[in-house]
LUMBALO-878709 format. One record per atom (N, C-alpha, C): atom name; x, y, z; residue number from 1. Coordinates in steps of 0.1 Angstrom, whole numbers, always signed. Atoms other than C-alpha are relative to their C-alpha. Example, Ala and Ser with C-alpha at 12.3 -4.5 7.8 and 13.67 -1.06 7.14 Angstrom:
<atoms>
<atom atome="N" x="+9" y="-12" z="+0" num="1"/>
<atom atome="CA" x="+123" y="-45" z="+78" num="1"/>
<atom atome="C" x="+9" y="+12" z="+0" num="1"/>
<atom atome="N" x="-9" y="-11" z="+0" num="2"/>
<atom atome="CA" x="+137" y="-11" z="+71" num="2"/>
<atom atome="C" x="-8" y="+11" z="+8" num="2"/>
</atoms>
This chain:
<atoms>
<atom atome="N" x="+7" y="-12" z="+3" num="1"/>
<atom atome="CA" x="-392" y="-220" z="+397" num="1"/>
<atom atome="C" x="+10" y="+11" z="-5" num="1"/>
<atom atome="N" x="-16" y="-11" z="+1" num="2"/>
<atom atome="CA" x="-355" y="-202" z="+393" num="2"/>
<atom atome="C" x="-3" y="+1" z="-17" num="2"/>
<atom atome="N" x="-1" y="+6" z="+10" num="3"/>
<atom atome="CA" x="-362" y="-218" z="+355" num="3"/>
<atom atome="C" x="-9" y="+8" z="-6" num="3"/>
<atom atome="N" x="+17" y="-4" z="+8" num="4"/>
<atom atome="CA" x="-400" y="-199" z="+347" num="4"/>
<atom atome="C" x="+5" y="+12" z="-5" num="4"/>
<atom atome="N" x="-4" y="-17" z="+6" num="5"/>
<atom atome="CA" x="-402" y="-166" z="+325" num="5"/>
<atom atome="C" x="-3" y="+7" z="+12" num="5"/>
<atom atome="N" x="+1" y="-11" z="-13" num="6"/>
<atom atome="CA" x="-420" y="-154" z="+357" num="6"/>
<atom atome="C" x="-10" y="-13" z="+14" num="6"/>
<atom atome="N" x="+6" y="+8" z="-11" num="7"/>
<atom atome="CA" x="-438" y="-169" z="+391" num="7"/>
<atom atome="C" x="-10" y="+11" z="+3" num="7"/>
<atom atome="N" x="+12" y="-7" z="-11" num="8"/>
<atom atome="CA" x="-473" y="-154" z="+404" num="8"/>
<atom atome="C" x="+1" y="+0" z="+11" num="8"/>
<atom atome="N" x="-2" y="-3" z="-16" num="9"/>
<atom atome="CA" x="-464" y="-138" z="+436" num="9"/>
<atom atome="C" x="-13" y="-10" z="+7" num="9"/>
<atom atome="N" x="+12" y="+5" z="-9" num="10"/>
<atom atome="CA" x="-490" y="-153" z="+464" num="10"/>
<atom atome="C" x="-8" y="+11" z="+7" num="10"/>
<atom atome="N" x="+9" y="-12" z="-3" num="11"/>
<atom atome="CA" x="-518" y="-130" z="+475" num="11"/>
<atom atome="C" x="-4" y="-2" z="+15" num="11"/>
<atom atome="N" x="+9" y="-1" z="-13" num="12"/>
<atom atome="CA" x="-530" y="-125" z="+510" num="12"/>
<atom atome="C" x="-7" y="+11" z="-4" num="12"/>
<atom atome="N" x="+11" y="-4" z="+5" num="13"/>
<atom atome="CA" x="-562" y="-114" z="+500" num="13"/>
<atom atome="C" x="-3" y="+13" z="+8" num="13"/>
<atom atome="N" x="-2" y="-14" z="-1" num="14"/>
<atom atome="CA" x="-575" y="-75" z="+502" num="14"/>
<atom atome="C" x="-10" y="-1" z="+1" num="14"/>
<atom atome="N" x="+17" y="-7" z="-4" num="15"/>
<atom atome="CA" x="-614" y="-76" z="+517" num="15"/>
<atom atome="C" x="-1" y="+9" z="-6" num="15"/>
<atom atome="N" x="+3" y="-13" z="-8" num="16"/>
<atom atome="CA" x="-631" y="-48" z="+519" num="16"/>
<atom atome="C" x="-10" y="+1" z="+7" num="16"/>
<atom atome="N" x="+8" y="-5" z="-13" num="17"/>
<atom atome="CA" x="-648" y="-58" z="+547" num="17"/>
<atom atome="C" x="+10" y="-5" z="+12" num="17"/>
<atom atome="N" x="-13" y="+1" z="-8" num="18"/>
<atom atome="CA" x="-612" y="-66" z="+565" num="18"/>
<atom atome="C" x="-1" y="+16" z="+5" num="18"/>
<atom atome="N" x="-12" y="-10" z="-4" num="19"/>
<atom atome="CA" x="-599" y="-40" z="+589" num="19"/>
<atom atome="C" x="+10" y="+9" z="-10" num="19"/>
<atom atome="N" x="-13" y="-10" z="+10" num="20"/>
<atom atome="CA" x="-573" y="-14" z="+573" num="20"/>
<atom atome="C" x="+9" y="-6" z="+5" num="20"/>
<atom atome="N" x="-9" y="+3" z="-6" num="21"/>
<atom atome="CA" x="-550" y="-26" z="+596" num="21"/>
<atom atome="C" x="+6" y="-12" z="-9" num="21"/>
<atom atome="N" x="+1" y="+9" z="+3" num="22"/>
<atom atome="CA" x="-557" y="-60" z="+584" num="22"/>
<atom atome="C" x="+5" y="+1" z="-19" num="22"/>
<atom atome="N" x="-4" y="-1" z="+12" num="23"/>
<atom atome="CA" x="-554" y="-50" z="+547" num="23"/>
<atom atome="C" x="+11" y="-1" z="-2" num="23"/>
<atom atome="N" x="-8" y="-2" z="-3" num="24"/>
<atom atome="CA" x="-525" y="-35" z="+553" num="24"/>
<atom atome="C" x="+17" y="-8" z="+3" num="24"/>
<atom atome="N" x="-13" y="+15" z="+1" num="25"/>
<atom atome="CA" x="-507" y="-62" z="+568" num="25"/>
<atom atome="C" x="+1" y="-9" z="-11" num="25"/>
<atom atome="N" x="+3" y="+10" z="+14" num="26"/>
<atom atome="CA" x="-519" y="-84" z="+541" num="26"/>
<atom atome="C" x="+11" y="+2" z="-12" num="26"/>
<atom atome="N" x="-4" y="-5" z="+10" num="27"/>
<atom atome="CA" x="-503" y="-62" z="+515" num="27"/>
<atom atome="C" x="+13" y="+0" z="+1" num="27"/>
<atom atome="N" x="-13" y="+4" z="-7" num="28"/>
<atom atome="CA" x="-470" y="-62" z="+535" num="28"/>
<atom atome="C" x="+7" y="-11" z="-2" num="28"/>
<atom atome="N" x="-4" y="+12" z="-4" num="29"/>
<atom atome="CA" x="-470" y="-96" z="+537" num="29"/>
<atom atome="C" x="+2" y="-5" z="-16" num="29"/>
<atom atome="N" x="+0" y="+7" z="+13" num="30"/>
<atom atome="CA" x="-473" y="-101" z="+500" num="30"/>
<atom atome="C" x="+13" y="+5" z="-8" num="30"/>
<atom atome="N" x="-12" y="-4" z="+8" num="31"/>
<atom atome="CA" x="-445" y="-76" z="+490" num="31"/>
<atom atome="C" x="+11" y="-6" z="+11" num="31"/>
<atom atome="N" x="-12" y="+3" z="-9" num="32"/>
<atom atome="CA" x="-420" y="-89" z="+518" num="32"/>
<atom atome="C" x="-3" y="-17" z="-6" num="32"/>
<atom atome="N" x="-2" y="+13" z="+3" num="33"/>
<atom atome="CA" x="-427" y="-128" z="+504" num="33"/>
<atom atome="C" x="+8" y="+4" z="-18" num="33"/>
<atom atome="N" x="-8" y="-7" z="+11" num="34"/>
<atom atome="CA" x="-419" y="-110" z="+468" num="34"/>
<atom atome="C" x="+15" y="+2" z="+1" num="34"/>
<atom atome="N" x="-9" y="+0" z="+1" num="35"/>
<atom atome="CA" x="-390" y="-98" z="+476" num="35"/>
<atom atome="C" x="+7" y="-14" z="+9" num="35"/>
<atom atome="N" x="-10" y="+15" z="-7" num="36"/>
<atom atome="CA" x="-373" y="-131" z="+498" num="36"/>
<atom atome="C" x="-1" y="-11" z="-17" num="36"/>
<atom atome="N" x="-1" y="+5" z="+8" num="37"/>
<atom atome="CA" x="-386" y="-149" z="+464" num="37"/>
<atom atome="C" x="+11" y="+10" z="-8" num="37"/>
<atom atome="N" x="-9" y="-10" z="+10" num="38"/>
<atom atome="CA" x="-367" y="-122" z="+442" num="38"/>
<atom atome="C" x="+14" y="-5" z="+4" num="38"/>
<atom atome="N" x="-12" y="+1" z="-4" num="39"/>
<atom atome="CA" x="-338" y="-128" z="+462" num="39"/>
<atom atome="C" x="+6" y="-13" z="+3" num="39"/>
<atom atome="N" x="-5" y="+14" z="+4" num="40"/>
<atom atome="CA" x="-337" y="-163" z="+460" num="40"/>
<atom atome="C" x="+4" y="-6" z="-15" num="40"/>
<atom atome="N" x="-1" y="+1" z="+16" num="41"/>
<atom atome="CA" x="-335" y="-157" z="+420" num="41"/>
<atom atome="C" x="-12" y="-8" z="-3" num="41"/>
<atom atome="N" x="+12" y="+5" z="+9" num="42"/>
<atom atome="CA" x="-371" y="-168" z="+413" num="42"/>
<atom atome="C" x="-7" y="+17" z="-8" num="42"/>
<atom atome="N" x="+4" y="-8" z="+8" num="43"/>
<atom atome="CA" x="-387" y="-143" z="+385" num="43"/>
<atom atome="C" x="-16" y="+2" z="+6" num="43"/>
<atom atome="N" x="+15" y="-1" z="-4" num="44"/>
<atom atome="CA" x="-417" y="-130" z="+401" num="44"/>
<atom atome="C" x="-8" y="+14" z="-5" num="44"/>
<atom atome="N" x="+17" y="-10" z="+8" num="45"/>
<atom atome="CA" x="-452" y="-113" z="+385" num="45"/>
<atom atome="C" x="-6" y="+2" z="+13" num="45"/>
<atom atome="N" x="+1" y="-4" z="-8" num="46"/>
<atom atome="CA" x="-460" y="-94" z="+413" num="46"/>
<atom atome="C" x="-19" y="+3" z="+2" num="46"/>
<atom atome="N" x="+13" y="-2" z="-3" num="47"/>
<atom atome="CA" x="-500" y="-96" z="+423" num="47"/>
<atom atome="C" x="-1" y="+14" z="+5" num="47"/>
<atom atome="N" x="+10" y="-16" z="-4" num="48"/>
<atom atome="CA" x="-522" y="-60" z="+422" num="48"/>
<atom atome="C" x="-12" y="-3" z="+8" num="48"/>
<atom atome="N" x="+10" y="+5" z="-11" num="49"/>
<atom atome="CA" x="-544" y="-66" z="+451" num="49"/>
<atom atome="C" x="-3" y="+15" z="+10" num="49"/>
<atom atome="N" x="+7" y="-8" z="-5" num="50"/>
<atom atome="CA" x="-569" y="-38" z="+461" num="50"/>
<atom atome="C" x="-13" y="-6" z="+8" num="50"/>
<atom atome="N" x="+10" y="-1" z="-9" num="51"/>
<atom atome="CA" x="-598" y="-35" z="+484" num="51"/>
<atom atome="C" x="-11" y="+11" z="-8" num="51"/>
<atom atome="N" x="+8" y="-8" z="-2" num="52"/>
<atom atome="CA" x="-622" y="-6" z="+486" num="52"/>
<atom atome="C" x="+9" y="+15" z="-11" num="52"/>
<atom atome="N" x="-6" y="-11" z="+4" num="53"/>
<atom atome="CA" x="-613" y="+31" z="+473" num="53"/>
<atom atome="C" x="+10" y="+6" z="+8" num="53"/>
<atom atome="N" x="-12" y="-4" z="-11" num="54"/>
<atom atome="CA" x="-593" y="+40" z="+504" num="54"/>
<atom atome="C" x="+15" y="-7" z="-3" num="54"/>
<atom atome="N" x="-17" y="+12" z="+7" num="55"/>
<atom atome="CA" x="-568" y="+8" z="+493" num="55"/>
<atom atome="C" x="+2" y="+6" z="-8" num="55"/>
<atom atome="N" x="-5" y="-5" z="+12" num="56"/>
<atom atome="CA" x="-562" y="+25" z="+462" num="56"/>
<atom atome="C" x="+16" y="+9" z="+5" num="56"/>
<atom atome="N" x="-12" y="-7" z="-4" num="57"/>
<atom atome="CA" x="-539" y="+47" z="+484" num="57"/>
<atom atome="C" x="+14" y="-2" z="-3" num="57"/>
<atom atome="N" x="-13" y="+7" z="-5" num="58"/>
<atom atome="CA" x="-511" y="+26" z="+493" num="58"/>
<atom atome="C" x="-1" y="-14" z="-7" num="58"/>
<atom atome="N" x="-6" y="+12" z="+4" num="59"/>
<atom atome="CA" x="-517" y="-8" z="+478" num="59"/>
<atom atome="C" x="+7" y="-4" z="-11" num="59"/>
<atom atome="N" x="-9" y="+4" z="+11" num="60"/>
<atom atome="CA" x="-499" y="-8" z="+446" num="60"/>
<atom atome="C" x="+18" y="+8" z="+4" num="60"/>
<atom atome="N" x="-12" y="-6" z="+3" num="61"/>
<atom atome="CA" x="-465" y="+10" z="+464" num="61"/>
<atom atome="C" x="+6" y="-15" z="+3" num="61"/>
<atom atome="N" x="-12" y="+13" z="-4" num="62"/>
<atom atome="CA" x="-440" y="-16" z="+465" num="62"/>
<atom atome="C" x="+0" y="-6" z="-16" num="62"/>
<atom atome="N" x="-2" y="+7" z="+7" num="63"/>
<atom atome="CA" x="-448" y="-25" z="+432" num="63"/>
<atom atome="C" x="+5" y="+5" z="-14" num="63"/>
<atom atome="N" x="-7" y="-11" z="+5" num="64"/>
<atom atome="CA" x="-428" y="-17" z="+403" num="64"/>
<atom atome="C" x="-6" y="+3" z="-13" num="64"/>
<atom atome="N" x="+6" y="-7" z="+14" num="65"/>
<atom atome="CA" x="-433" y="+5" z="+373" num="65"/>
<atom atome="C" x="+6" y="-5" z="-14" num="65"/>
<atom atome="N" x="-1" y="+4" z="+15" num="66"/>
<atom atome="CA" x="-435" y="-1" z="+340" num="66"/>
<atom atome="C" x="+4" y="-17" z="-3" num="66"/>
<atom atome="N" x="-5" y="+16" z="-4" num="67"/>
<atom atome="CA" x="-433" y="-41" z="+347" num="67"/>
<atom atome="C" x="-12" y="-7" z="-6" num="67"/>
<atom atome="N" x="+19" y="+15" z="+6" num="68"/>
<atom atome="CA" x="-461" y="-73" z="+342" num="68"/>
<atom atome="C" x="+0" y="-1" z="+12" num="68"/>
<atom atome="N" x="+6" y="+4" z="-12" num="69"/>
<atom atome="CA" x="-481" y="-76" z="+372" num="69"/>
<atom atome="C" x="-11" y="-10" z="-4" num="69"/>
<atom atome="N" x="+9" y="+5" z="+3" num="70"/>
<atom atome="CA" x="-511" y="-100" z="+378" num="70"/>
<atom atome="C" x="-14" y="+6" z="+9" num="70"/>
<atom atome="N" x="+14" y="-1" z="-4" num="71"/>
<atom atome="CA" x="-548" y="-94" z="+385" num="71"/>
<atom atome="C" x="-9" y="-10" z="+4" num="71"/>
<atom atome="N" x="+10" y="+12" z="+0" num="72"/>
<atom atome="CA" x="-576" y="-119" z="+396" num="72"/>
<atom atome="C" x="-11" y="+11" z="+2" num="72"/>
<atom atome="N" x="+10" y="-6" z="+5" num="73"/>
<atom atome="CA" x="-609" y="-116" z="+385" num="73"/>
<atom atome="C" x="-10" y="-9" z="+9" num="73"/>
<atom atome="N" x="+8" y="+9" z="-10" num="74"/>
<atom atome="CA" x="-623" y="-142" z="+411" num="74"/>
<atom atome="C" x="-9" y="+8" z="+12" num="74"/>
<atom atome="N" x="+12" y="-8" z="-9" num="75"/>
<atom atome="CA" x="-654" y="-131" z="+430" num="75"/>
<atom atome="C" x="-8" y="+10" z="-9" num="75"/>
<atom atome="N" x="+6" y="-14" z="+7" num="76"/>
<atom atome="CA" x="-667" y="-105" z="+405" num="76"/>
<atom atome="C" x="-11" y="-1" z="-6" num="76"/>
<atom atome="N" x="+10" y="-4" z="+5" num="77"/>
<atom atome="CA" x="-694" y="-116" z="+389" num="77"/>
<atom atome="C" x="-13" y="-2" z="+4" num="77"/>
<atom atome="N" x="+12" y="-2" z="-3" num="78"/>
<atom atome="CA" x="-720" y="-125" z="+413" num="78"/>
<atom atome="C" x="-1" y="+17" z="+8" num="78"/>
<atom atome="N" x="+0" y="-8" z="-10" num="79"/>
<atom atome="CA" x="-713" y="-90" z="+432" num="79"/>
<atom atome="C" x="+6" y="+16" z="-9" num="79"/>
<atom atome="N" x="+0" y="-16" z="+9" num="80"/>
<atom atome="CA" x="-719" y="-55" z="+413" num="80"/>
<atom atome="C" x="+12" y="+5" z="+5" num="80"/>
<atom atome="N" x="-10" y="-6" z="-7" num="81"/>
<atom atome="CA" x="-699" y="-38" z="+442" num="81"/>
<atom atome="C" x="+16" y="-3" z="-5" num="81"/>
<atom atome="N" x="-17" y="+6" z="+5" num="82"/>
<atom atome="CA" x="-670" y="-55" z="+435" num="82"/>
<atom atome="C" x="+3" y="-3" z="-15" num="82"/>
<atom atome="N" x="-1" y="-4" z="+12" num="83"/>
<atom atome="CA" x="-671" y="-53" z="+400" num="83"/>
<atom atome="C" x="+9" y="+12" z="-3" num="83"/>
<atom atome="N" x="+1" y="-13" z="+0" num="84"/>
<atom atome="CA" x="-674" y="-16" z="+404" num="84"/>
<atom atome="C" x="+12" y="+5" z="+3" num="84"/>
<atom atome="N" x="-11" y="-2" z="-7" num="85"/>
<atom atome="CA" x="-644" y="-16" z="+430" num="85"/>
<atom atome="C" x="+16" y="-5" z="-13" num="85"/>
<atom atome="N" x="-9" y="+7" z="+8" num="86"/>
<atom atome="CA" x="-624" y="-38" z="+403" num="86"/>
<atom atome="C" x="+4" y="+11" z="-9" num="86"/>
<atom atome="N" x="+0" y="-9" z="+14" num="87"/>
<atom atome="CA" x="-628" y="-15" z="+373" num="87"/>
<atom atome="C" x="+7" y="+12" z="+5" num="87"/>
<atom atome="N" x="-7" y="-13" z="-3" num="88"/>
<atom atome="CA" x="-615" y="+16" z="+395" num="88"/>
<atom atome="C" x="+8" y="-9" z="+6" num="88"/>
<atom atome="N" x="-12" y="+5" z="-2" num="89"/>
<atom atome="CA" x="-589" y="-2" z="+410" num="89"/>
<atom atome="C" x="+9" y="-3" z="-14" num="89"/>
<atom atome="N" x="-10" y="+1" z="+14" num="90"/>
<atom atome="CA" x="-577" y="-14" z="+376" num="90"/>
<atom atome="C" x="+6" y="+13" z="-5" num="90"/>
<atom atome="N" x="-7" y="-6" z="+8" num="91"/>
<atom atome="CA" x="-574" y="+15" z="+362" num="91"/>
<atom atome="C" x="+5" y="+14" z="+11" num="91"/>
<atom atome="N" x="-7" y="-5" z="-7" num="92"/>
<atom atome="CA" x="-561" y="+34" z="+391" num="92"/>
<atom atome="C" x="+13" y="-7" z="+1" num="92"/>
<atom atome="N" x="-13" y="+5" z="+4" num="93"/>
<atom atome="CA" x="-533" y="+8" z="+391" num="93"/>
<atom atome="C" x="+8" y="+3" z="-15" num="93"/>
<atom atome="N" x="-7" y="-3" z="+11" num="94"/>
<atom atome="CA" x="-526" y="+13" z="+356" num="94"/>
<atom atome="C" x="+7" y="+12" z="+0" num="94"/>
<atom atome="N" x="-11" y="-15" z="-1" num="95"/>
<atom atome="CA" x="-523" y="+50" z="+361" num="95"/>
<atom atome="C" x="+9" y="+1" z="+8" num="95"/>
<atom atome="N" x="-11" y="-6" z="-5" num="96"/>
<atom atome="CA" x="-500" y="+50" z="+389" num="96"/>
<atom atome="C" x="+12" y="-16" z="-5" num="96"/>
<atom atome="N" x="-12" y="+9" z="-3" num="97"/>
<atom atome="CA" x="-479" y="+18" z="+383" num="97"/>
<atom atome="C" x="+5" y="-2" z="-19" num="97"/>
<atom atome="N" x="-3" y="+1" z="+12" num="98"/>
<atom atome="CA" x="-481" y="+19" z="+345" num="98"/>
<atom atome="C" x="+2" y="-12" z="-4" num="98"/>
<atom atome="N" x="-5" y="+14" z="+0" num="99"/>
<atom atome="CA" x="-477" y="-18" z="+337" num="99"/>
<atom atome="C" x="+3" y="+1" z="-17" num="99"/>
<atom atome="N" x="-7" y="+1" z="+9" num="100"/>
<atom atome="CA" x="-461" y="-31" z="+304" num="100"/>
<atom atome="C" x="-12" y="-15" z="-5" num="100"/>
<atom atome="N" x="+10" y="+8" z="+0" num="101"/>
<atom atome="CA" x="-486" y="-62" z="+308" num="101"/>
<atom atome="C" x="-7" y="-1" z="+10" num="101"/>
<atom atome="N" x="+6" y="+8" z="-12" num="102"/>
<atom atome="CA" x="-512" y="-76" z="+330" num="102"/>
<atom atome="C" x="-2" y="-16" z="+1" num="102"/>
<atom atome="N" x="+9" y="+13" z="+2" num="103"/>
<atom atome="CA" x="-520" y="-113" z="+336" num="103"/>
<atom atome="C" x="-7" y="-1" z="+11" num="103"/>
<atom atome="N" x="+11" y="-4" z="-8" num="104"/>
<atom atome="CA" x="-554" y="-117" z="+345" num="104"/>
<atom atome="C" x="-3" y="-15" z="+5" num="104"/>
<atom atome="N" x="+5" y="+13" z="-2" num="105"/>
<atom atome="CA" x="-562" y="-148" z="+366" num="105"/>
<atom atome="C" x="-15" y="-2" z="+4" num="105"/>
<atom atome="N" x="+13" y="+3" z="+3" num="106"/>
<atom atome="CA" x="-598" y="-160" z="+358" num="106"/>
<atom atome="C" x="+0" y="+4" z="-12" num="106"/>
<atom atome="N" x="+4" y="-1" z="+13" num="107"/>
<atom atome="CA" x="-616" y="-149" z="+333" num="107"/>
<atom atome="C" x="-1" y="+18" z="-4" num="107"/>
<atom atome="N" x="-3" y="-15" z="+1" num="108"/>
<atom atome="CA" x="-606" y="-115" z="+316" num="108"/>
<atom atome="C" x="-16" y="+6" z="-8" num="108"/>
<atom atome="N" x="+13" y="-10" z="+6" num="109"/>
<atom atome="CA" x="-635" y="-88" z="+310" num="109"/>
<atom atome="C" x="+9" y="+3" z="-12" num="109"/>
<atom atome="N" x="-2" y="-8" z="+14" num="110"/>
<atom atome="CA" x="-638" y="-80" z="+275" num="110"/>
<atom atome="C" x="+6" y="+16" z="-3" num="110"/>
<atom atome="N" x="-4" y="-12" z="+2" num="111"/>
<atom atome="CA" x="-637" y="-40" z="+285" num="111"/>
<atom atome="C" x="+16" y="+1" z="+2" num="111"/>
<atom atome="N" x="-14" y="-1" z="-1" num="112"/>
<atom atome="CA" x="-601" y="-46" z="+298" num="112"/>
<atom atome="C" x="+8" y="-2" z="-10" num="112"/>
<atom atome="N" x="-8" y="+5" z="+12" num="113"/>
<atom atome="CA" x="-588" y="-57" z="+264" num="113"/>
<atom atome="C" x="+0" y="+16" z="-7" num="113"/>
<atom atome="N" x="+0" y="-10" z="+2" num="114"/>
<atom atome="CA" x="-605" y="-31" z="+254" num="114"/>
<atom atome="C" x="+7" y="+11" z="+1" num="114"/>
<atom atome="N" x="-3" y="-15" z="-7" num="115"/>
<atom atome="CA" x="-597" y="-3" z="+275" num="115"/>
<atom atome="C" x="+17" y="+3" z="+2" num="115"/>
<atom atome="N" x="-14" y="+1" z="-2" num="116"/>
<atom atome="CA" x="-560" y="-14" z="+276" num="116"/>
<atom atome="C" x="+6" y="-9" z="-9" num="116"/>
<atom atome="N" x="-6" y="+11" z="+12" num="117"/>
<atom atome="CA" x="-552" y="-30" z="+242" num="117"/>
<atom atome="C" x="+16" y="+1" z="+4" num="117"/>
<atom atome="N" x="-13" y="-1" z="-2" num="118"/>
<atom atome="CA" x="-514" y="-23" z="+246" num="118"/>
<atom atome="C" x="+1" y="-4" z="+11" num="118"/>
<atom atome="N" x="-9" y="+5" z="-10" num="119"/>
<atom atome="CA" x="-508" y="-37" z="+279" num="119"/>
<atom atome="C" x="-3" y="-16" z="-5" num="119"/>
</atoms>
């Protein structure tokens, strides 16, 4: 993996019908595996992994600015809500973390090309 341009971090996934607590830890768990990979010298694309509006808070700190992060689009299209949650989370991520790219795993919404031709 030392060899890739980058590695997709691993996600412990971001409900939002989890606990905060539970979130929380999740989110922890995903930047503390990031960094032990980092520091084994693998190149890692760090997963944006939100919940609800409240996650917006705190779940993109750890991650860094002006970088390529990744997104998943898995779950979204039988479930309006989470659509809805997606689209503000994205671009609440953008605004605070600024990214330079995204890679989107599944299938990328057309508005996101759109709405963010330059990343």
């Amino acid at each position: 993996m030392r060899q890739a341009k980058g590695v997709i971090s691993a996600e412990f996934s971001l409900y939002r019908d989890y606990p905060e607590e539970i979130l929380i830890a999740n989110c922890r768990a995903n930047r503390l595996i990031d960094y032990a990979l980092q520091q084994a010298g693998i190149p890692i694309i760090p997963t944006a992994g939100f919940a609800d509006e409240s996650s917006w808070e705190w779940c993109f700190d750890g991650l860094p600015l002006n970088s390529t992060v990744a997104i998943t689009t898995n779950c979204l299209r039988r479930d309006k809500e989470a659509y809805r949650l997606f689209v503000g989370g994205v671009n609440t991520m953008v605004a605070k973390i600024q990214p330079t790219a995204i890679v989107v795993c599944g299938k990328c919404p057309d508005w996101l090309e759109k709405r963010f031709p330059d990343i």
